[in-house]
VOMARGU-197889 format. One record per residue: residue number from 1; x, y, z of N, C-alpha, C in turn; residue in three letters. Coordinates in steps of 0.02 Angstrom, whole numbers, plus 32768, in hexadecimal, padded with zeros to 4 digits. Example, Ala and Ser with C-alpha at 12.3 -4.5 7.8 and 13.67 -1.06 7.14 Angstrom:
# residues 2
@pos: 1 | n_xx: 8294 | n_yy: 7EE4 | n_zz: 8186 | ca_xx: 8267 | ca_yy: 7F1F | ca_zz: 8186 | c_xx: 8294 | c_yy: 7F5B | c_zz: 8186 | code: ala
@pos: 2 | n_xx: 8282 | n_yy: 7F90 | n_zz: 8162 | ca_xx: 82AC | ca_yy: 7FCB | ca_zz: 8165 | c_xx: 8285 | c_yy: 8002 | c_zz: 818A | code: ser
***
This chain:
# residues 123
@pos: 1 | n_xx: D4F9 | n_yy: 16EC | n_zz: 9255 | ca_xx: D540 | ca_yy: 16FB | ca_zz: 9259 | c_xx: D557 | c_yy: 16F1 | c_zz: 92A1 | code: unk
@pos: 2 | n_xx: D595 | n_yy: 16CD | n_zz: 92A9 | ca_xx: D5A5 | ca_yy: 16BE | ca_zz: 92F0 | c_xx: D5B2 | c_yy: 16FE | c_zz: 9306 | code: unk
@pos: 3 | n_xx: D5C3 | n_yy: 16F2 | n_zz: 9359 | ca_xx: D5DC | ca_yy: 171F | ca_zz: 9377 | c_xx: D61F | c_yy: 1749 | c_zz: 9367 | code: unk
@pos: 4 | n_xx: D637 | n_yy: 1781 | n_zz: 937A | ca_xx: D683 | ca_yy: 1799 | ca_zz: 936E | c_xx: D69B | c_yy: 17C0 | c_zz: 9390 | code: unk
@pos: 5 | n_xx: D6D2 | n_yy: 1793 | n_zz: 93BB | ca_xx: D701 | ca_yy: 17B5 | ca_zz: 93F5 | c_xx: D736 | c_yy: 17DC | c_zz: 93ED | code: unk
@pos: 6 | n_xx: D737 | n_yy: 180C | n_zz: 93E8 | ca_xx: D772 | ca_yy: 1828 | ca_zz: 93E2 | c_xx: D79A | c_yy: 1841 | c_zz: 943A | code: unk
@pos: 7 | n_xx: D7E0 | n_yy: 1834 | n_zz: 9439 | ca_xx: D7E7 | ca_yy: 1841 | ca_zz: 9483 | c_xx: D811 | c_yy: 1887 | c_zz: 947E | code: unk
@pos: 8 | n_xx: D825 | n_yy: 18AB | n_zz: 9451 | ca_xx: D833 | ca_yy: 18FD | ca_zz: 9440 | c_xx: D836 | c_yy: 1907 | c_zz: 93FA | code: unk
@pos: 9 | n_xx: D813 | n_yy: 195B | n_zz: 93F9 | ca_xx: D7F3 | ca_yy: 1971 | ca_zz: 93BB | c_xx: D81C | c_yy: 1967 | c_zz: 9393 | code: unk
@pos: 10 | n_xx: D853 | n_yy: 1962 | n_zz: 938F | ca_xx: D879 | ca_yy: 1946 | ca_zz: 934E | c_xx: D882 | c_yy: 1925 | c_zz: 931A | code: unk
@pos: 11 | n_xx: D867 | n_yy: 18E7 | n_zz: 9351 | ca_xx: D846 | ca_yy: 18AD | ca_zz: 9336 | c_xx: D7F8 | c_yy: 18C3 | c_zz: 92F7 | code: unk
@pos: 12 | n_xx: D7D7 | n_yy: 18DC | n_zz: 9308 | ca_xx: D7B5 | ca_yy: 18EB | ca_zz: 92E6 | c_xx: D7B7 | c_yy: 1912 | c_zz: 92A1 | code: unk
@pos: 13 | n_xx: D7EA | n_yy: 1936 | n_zz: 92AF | ca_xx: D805 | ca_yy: 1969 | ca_zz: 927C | c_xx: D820 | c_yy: 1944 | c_zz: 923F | code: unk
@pos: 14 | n_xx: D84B | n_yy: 191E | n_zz: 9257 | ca_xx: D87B | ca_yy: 18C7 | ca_zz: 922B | c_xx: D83A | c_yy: 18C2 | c_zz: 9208 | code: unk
@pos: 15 | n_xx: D81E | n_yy: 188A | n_zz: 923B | ca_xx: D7D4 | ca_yy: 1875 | ca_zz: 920F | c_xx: D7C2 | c_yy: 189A | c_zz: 91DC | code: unk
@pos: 16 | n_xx: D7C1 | n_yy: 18D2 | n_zz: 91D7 | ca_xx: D790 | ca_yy: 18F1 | ca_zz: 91A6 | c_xx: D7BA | c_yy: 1910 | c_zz: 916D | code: unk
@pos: 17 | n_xx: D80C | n_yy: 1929 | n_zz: 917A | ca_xx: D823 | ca_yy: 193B | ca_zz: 914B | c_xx: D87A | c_yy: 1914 | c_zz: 914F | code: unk
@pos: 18 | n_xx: D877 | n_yy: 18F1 | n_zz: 9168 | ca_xx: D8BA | ca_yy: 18B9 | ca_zz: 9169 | c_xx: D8B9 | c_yy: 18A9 | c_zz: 9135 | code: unk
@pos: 19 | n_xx: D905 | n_yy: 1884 | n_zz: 9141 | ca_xx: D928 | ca_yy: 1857 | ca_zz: 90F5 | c_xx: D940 | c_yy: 1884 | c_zz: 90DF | code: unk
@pos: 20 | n_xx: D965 | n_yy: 186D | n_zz: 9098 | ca_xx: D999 | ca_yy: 1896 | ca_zz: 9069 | c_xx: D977 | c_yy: 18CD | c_zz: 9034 | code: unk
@pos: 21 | n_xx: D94A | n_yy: 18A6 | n_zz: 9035 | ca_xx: D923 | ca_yy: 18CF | ca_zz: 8FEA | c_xx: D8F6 | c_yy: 1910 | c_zz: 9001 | code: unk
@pos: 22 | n_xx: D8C1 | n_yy: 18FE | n_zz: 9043 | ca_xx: D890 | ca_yy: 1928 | ca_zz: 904A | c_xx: D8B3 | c_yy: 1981 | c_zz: 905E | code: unk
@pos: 23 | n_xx: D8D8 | n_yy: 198B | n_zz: 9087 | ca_xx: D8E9 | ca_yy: 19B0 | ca_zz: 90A0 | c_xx: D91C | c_yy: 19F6 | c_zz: 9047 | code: unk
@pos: 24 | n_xx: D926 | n_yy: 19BD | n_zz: 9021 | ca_xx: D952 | ca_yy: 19C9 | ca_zz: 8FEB | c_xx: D913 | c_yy: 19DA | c_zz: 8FCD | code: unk
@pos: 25 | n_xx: D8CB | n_yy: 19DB | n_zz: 8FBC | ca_xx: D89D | ca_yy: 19CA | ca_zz: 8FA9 | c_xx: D890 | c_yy: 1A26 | c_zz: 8FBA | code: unk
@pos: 26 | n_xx: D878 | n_yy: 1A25 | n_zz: 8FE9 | ca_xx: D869 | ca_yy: 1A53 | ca_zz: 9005 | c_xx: D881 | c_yy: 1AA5 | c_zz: 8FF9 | code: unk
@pos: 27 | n_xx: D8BE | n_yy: 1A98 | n_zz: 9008 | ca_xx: D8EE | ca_yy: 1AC7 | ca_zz: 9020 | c_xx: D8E1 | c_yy: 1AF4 | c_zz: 8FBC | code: unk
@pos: 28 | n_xx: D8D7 | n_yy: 1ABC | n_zz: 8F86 | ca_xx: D8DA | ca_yy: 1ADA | ca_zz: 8F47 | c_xx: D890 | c_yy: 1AFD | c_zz: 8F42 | code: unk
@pos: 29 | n_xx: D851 | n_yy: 1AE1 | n_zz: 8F55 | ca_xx: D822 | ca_yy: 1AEE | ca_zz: 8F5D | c_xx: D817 | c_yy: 1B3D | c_zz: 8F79 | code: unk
@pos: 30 | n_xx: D841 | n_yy: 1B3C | n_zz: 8FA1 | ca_xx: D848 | ca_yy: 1B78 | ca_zz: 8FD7 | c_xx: D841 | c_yy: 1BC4 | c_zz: 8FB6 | code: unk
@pos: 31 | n_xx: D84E | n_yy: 1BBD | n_zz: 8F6D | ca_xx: D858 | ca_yy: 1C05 | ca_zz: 8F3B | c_xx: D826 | c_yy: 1BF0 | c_zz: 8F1F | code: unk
@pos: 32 | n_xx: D7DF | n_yy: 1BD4 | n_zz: 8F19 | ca_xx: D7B2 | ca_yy: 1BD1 | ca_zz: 8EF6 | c_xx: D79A | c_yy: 1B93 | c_zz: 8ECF | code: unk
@pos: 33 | n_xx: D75E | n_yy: 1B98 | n_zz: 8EA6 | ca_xx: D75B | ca_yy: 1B4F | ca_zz: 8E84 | c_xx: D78D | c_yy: 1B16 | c_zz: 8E4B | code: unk
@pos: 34 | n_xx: D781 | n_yy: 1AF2 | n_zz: 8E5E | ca_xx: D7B2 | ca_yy: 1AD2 | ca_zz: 8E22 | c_xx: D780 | c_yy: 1A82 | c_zz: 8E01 | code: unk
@pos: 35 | n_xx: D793 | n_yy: 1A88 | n_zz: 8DD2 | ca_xx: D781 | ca_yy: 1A4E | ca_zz: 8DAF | c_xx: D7B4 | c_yy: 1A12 | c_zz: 8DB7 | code: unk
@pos: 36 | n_xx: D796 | n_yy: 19CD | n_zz: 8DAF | ca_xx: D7C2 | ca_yy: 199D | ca_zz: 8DC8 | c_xx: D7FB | c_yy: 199F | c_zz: 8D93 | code: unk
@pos: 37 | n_xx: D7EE | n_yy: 19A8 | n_zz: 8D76 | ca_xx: D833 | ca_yy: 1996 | ca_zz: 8D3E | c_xx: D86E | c_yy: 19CF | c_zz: 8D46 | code: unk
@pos: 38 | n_xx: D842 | n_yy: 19FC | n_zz: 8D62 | ca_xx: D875 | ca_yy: 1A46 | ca_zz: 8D79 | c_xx: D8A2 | c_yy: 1A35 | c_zz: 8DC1 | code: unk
@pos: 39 | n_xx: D87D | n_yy: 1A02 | n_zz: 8DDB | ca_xx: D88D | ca_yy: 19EE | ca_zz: 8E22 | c_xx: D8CF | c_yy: 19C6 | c_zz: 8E2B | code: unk
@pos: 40 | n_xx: D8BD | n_yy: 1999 | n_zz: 8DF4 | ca_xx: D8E4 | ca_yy: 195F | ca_zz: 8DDA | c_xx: D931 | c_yy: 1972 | c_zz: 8DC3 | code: unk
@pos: 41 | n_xx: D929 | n_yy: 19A8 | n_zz: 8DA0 | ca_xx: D95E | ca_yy: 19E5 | ca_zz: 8D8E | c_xx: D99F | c_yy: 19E0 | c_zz: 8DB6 | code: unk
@pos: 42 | n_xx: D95C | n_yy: 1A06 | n_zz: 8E07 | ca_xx: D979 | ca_yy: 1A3D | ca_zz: 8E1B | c_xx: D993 | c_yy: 19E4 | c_zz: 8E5C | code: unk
@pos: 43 | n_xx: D989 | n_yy: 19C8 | n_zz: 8E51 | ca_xx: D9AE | ca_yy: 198C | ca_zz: 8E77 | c_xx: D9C5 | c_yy: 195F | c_zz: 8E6B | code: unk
@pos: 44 | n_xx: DA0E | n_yy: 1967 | n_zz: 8E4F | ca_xx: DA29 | ca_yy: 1928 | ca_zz: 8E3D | c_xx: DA1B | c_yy: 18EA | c_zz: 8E6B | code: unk
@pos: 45 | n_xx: DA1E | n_yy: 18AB | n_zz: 8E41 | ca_xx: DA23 | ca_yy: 1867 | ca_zz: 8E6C | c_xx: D9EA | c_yy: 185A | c_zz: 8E86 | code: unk
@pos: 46 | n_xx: D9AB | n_yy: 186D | n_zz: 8E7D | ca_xx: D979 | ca_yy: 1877 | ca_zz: 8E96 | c_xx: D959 | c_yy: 1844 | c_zz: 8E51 | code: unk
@pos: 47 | n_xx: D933 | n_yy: 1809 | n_zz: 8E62 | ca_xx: D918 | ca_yy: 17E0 | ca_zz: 8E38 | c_xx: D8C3 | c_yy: 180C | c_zz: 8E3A | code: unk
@pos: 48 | n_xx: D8B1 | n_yy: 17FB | n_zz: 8DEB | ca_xx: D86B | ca_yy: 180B | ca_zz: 8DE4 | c_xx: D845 | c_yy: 17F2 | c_zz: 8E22 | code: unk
@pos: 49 | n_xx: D840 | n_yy: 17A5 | n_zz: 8E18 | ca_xx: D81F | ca_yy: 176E | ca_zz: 8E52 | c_xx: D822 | c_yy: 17A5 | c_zz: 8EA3 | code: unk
@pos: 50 | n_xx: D86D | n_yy: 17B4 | n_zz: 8EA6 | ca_xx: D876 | ca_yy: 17D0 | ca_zz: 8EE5 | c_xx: D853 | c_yy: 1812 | c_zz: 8EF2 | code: unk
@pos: 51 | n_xx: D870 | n_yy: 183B | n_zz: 8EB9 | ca_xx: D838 | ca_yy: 1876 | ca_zz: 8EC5 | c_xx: D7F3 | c_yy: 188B | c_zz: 8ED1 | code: unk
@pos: 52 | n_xx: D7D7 | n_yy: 183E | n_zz: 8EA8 | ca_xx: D785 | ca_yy: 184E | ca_zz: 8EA7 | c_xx: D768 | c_yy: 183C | c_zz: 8EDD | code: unk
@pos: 53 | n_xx: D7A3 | n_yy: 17FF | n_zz: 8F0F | ca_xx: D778 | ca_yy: 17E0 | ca_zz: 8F52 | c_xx: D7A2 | c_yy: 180E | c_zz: 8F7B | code: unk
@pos: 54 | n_xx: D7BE | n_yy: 183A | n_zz: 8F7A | ca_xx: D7D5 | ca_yy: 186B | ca_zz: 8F9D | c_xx: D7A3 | c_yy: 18B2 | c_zz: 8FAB | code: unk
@pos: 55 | n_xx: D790 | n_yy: 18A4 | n_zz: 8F71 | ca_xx: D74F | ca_yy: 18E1 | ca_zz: 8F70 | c_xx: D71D | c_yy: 18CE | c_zz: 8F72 | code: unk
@pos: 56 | n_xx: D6F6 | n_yy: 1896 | n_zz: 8F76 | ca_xx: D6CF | ca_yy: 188A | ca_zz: 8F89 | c_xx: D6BC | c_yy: 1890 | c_zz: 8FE6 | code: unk
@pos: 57 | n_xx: D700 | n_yy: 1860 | n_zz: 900A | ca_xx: D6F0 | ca_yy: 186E | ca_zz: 9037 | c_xx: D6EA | c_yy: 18A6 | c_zz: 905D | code: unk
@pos: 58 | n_xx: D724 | n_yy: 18D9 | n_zz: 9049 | ca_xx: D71B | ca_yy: 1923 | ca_zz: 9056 | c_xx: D6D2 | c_yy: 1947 | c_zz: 9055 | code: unk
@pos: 59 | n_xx: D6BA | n_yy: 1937 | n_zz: 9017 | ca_xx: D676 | ca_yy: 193B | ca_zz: 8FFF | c_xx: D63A | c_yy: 1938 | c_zz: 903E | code: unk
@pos: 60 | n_xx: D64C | n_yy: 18E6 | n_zz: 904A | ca_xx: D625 | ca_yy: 18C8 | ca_zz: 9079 | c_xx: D609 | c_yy: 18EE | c_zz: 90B8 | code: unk
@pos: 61 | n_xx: D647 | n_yy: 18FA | n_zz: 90D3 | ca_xx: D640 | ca_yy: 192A | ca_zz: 9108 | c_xx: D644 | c_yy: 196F | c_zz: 9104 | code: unk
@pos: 62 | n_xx: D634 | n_yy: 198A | n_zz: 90C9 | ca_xx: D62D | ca_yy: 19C7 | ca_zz: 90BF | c_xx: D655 | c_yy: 1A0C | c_zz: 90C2 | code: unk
@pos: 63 | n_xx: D699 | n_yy: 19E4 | n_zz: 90B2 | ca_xx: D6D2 | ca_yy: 1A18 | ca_zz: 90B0 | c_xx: D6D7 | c_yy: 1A38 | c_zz: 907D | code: unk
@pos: 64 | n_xx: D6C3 | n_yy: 1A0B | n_zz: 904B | ca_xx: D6A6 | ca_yy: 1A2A | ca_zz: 9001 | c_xx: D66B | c_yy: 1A23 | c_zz: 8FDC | code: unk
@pos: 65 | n_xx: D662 | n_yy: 1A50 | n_zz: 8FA9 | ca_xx: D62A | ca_yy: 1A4C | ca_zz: 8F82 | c_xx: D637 | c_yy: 1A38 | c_zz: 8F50 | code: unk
@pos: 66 | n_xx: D621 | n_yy: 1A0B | n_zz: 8F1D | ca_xx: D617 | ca_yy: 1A0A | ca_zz: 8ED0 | c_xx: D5D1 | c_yy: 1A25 | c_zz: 8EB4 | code: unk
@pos: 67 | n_xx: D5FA | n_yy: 1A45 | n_zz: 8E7D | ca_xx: D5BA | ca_yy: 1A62 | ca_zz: 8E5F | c_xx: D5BE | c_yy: 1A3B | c_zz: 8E0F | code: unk
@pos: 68 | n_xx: D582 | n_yy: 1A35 | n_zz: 8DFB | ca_xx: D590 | ca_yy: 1A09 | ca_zz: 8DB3 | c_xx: D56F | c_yy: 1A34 | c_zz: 8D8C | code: unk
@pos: 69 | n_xx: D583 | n_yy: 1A4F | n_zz: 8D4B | ca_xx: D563 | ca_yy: 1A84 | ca_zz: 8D21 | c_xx: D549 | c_yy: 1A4E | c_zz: 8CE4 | code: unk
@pos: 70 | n_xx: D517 | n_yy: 1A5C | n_zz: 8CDA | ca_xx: D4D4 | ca_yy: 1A3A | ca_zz: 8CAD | c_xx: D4EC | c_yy: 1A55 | c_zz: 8C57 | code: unk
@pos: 71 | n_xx: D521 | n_yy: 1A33 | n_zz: 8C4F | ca_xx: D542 | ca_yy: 1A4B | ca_zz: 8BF7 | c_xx: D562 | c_yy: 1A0C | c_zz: 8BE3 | code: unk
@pos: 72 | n_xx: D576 | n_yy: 1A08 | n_zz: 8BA4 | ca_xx: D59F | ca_yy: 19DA | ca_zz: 8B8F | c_xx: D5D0 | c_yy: 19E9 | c_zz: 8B70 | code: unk
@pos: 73 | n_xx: D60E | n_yy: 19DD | n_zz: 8B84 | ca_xx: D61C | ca_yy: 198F | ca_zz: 8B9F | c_xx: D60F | c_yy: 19C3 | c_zz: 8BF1 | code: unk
@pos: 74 | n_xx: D5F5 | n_yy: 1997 | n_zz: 8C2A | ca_xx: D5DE | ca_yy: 19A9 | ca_zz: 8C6E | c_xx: D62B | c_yy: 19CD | c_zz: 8C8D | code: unk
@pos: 75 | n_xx: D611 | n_yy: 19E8 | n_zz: 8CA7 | ca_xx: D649 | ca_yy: 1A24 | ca_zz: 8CD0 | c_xx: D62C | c_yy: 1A0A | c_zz: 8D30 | code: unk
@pos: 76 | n_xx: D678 | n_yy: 1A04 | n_zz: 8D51 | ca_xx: D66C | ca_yy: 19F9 | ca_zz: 8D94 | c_xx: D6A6 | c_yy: 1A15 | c_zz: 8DB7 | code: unk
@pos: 77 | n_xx: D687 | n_yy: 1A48 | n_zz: 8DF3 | ca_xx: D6BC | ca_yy: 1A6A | ca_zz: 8DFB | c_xx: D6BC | c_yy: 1A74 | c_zz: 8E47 | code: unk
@pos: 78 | n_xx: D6F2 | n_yy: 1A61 | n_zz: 8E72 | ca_xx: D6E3 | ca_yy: 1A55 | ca_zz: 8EAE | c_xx: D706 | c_yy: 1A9E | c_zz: 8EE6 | code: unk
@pos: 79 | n_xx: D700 | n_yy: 1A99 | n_zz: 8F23 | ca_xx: D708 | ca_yy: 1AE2 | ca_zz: 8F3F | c_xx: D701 | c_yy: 1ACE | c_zz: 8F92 | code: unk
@pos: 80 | n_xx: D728 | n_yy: 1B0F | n_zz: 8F9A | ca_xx: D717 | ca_yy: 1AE9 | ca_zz: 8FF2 | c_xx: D6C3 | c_yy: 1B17 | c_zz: 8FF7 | code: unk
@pos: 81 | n_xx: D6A4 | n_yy: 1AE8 | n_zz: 9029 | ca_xx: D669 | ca_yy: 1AF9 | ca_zz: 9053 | c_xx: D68C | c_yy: 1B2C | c_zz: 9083 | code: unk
@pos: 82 | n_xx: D621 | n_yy: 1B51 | n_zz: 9090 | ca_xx: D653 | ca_yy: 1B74 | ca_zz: 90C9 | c_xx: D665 | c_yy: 1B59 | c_zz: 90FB | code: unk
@pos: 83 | n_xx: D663 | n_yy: 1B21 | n_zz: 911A | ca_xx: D66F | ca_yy: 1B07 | ca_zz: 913B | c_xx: D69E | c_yy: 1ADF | c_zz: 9140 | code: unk
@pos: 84 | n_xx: D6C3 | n_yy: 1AE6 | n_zz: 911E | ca_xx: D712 | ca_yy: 1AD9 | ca_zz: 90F7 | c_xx: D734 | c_yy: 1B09 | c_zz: 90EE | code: unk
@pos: 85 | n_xx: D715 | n_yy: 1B59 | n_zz: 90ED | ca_xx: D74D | ca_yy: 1B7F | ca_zz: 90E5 | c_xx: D749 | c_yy: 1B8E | c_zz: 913B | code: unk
@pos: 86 | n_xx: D737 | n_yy: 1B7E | n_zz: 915F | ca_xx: D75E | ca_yy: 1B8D | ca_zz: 91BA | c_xx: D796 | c_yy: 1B56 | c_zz: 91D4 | code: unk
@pos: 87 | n_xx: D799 | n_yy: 1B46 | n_zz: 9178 | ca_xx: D7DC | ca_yy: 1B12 | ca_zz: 9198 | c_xx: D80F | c_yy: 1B40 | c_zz: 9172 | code: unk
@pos: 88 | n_xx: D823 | n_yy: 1B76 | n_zz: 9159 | ca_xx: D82A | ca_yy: 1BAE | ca_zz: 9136 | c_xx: D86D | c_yy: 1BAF | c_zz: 917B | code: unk
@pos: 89 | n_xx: D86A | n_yy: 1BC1 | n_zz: 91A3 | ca_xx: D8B3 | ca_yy: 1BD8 | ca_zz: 91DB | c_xx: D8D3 | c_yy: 1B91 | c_zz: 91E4 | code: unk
@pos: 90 | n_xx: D8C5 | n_yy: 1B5E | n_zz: 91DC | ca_xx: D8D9 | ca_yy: 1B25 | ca_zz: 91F3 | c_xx: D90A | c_yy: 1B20 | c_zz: 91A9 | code: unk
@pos: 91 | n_xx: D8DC | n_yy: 1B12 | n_zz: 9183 | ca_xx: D908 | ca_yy: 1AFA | ca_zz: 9152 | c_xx: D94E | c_yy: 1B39 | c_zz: 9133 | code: unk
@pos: 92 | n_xx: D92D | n_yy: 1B8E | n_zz: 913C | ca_xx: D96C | ca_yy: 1BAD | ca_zz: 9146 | c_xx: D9A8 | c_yy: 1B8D | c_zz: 9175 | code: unk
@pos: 93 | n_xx: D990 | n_yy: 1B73 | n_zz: 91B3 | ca_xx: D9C6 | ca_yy: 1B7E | ca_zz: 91DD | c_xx: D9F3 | c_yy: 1B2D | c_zz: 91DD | code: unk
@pos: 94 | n_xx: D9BF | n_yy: 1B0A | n_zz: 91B3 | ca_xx: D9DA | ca_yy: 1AC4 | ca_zz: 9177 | c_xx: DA11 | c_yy: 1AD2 | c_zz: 9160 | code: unk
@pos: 95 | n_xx: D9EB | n_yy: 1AF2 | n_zz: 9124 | ca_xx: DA25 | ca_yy: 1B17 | ca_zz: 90F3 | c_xx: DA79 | c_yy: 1B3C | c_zz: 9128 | code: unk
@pos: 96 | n_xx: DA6A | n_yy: 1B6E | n_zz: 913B | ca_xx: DA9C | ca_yy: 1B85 | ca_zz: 915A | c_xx: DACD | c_yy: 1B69 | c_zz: 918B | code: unk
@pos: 97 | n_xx: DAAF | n_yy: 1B45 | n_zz: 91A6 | ca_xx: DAE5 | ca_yy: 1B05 | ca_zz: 91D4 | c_xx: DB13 | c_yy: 1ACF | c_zz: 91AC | code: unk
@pos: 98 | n_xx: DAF1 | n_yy: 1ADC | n_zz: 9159 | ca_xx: DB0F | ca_yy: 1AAE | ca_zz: 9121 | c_xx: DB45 | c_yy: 1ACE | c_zz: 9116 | code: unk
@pos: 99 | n_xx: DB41 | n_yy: 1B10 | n_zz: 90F0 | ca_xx: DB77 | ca_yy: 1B39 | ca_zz: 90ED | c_xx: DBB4 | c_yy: 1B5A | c_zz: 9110 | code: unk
@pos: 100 | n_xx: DB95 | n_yy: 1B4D | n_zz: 9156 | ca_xx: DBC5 | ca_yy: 1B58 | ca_zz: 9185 | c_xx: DBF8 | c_yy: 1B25 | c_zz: 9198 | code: unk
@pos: 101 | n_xx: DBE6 | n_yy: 1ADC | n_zz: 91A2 | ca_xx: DBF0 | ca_yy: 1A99 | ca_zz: 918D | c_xx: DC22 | c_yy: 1A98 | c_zz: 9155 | code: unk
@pos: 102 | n_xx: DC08 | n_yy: 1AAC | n_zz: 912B | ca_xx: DC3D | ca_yy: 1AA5 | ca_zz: 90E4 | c_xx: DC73 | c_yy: 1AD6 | c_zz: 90F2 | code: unk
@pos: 103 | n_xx: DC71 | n_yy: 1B10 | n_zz: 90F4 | ca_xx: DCAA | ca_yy: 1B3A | ca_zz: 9119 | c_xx: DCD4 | c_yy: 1B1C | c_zz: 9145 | code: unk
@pos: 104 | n_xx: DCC4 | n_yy: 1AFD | n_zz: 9177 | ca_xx: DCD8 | ca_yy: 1ADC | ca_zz: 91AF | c_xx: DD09 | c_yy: 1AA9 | c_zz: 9199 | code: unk
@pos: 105 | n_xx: DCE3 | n_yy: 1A76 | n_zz: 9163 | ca_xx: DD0F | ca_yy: 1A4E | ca_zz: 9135 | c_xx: DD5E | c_yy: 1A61 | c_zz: 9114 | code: unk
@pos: 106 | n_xx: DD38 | n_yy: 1A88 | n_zz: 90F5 | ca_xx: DD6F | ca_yy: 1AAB | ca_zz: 90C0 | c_xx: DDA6 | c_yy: 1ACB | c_zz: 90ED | code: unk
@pos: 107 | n_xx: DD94 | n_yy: 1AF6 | n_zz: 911C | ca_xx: DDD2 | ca_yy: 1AE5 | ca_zz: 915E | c_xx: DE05 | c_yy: 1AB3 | c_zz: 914B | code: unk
@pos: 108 | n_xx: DDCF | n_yy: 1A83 | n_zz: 915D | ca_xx: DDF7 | ca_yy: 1A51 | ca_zz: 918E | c_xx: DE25 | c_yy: 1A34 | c_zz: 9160 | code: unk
@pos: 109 | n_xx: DE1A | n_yy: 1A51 | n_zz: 9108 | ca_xx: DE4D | ca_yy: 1A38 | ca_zz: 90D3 | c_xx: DE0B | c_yy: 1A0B | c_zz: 90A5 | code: unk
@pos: 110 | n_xx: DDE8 | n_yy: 19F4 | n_zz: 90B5 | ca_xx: DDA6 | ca_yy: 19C3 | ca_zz: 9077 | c_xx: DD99 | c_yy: 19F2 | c_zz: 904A | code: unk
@pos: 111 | n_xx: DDA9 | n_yy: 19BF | n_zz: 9016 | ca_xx: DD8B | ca_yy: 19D2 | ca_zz: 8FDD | c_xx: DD44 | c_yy: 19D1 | c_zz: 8FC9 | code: unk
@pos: 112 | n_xx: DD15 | n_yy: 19FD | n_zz: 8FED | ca_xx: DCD8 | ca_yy: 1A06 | ca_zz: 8FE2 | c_xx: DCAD | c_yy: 1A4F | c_zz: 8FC9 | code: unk
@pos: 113 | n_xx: DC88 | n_yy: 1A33 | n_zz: 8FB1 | ca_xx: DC70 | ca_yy: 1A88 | ca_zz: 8F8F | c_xx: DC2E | c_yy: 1A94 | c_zz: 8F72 | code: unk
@pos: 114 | n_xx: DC0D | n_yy: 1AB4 | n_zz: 8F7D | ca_xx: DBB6 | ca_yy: 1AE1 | ca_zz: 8F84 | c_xx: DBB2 | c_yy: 1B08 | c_zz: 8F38 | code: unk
@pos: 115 | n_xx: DB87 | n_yy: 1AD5 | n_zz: 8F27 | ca_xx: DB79 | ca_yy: 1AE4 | ca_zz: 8ECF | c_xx: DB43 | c_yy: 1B1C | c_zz: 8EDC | code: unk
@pos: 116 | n_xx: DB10 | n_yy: 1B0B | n_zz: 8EFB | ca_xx: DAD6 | ca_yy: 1B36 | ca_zz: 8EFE | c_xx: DAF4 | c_yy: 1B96 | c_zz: 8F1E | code: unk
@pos: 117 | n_xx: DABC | n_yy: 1BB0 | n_zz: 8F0B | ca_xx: DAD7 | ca_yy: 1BF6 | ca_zz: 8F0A | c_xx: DA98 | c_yy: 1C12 | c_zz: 8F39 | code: unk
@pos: 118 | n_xx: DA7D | n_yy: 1BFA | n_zz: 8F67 | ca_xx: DA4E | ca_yy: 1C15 | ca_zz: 8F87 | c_xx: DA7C | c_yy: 1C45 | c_zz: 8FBD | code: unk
@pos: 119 | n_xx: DA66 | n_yy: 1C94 | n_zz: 8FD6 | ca_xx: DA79 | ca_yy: 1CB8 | ca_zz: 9004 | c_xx: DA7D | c_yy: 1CB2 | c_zz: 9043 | code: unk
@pos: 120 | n_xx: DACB | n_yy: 1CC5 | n_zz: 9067 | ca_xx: DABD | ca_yy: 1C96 | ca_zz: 90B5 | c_xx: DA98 | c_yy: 1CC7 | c_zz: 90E8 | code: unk
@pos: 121 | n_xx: DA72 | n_yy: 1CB4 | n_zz: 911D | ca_xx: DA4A | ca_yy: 1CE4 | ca_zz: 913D | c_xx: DA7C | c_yy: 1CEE | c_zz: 917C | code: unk
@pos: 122 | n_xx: DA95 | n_yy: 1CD9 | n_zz: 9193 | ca_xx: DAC1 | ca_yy: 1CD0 | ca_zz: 91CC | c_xx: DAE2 | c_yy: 1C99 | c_zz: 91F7 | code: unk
@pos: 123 | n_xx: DB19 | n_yy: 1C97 | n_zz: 91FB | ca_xx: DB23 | ca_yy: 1C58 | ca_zz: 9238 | c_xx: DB68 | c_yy: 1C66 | c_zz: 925A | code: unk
***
């Protein structure tokens, strides 16, 4: 595997949970396990194709676990690692900069609006 420069930790952070999907990925993960089809659900616009190489790479680097239960038809149900849940304040303070954002909007007169019902922690 080549080398990898990062020139601030940020950069690294992107890498591992960047893009549209992963971070959206996560944040549902965040209340416990879910099965992909539960995932799929809980994220509109989110292609199968996309989800599964979305979790895989997550996977990869160990933000999550899959566990596969030995029944039929097979049960697979994915979860943050622990090493995925110390991304647990980040992705709160994700979430909450979203909502504050959307407030901010709706100000300003946009017609925008927060389907999800998760609790705000502060901002």
């Amino acid at each position: 595997m080549p080398e990898k420069i990062y020139n601030i930790g940020v950069e690294a952070t992107m890498d591992a949970i960047g893009g549209k999907w992963k971070p959206i990925i996560l944040c549902n993960l965040r209340h416990g396990s879910l099965r992909t089809s539960e995932l799929k659900r809980k994220i509109p616009g989110i292609s199968q194709k996309m989800l599964t190489q979305q979790l895989r790479e997550l996977e990869e680097v160990e933000i999550i676990t899959r566990r596969v239960y030995n029944q039929v038809p097979p049960k697979v149900e994915y979860s943050l690692s622990s090493y995925g849940e110390t991304l647990g304040t980040v992705l709160d303070n994700l979430c909450n900069w979203g909502k504050m954002h959307i407030d901010t909007l709706q100000k300003k007169g946009q017609d925008v609006h927060l389907l999800g019902n998760e609790q705000l922690i502060n901002y």
